[in-house]
C-alpha positions as CSV (number, residue, x, y, z in Angstrom):
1,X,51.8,-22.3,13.2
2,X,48.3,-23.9,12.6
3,X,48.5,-26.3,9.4
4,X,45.2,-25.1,8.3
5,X,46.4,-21.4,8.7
6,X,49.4,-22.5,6.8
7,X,48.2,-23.3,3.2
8,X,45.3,-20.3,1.3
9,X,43.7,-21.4,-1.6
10,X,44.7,-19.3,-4.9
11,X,42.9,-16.2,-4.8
12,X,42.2,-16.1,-1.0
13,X,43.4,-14.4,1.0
14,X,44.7,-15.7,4.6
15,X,43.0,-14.2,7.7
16,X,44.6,-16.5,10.5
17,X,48.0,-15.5,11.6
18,X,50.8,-17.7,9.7
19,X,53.7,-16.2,12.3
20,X,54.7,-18.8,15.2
21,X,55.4,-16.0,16.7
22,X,53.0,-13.1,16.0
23,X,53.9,-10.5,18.6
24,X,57.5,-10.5,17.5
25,X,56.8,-10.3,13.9
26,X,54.9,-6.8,15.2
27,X,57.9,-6.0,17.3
28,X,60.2,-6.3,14.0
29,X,57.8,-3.9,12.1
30,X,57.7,-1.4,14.9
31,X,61.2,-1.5,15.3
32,X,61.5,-0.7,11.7
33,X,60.1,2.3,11.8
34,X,62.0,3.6,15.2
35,X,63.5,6.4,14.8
36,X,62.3,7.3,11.8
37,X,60.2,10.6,10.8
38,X,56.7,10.3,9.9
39,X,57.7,11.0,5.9
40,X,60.7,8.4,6.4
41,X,57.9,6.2,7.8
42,X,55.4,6.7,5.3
43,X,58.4,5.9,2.5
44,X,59.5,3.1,4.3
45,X,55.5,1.3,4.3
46,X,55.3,2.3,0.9
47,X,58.4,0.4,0.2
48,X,57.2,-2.7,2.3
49,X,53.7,-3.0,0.8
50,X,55.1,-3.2,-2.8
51,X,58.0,-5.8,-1.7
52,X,54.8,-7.7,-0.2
53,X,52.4,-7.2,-2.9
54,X,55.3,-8.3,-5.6
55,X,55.5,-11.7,-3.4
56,X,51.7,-12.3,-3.1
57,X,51.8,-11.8,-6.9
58,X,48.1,-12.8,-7.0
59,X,46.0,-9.5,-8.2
60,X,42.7,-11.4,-6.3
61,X,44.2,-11.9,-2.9
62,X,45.9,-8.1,-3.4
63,X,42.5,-6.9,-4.2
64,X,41.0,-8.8,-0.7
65,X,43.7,-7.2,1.2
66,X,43.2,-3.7,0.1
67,X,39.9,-4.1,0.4
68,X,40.2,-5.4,3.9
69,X,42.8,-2.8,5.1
70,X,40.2,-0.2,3.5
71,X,37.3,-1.7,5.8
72,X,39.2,-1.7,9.3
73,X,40.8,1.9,9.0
C-alpha cells in the first residue's frame, strides 16, 4: 500500500487503491456473490453499500462516491 494512498483528507474521497492486494480484494467480492441469484445479489450489494457507507460515516465523501459511481455506469 502507497503511504500517500493510505491517508484522505476529511471529506475526500480516496481514488488510489488502499488494498495491498487489489485483485484479491475483487476476487472476495465476486466470490460473494457466487452462487447467488440476481435478486440475492442485488440484496446482498444493497447490504454491503450500507455496511460501507455506515463506516465512511462522512456524508461529503458518500456524496463523492455516489456521485462517482453515477458518472462511470
Amino acid at each position: 500500500m502507497k503511504a500517500a494512498a493510505a491517508m484522505s483528507p476529511a471529506g475526500k474521497l480516496a481514488r488510489d487503491s488502499r488494498f495491498a492486494d487489489p485483485d484479491a480484494a475483487f476476487r472476495l467480492l465476486a466470490k460473494a456473490h457466487r452462487d447467488l441469484d440476481e435478486q440475492a445479489s442485488a440484496a446482498l450489494n444493497a447490504r454491503l453499500v450500507l455496511i460501507l457507507a455506515n463506516h465512511i460515516g462522512d456524508e461529503e465523501v458518500l456524496r463523492e462516491a455516489v456521485a462517482l459511481a453515477r458518472e462511470a455506469g
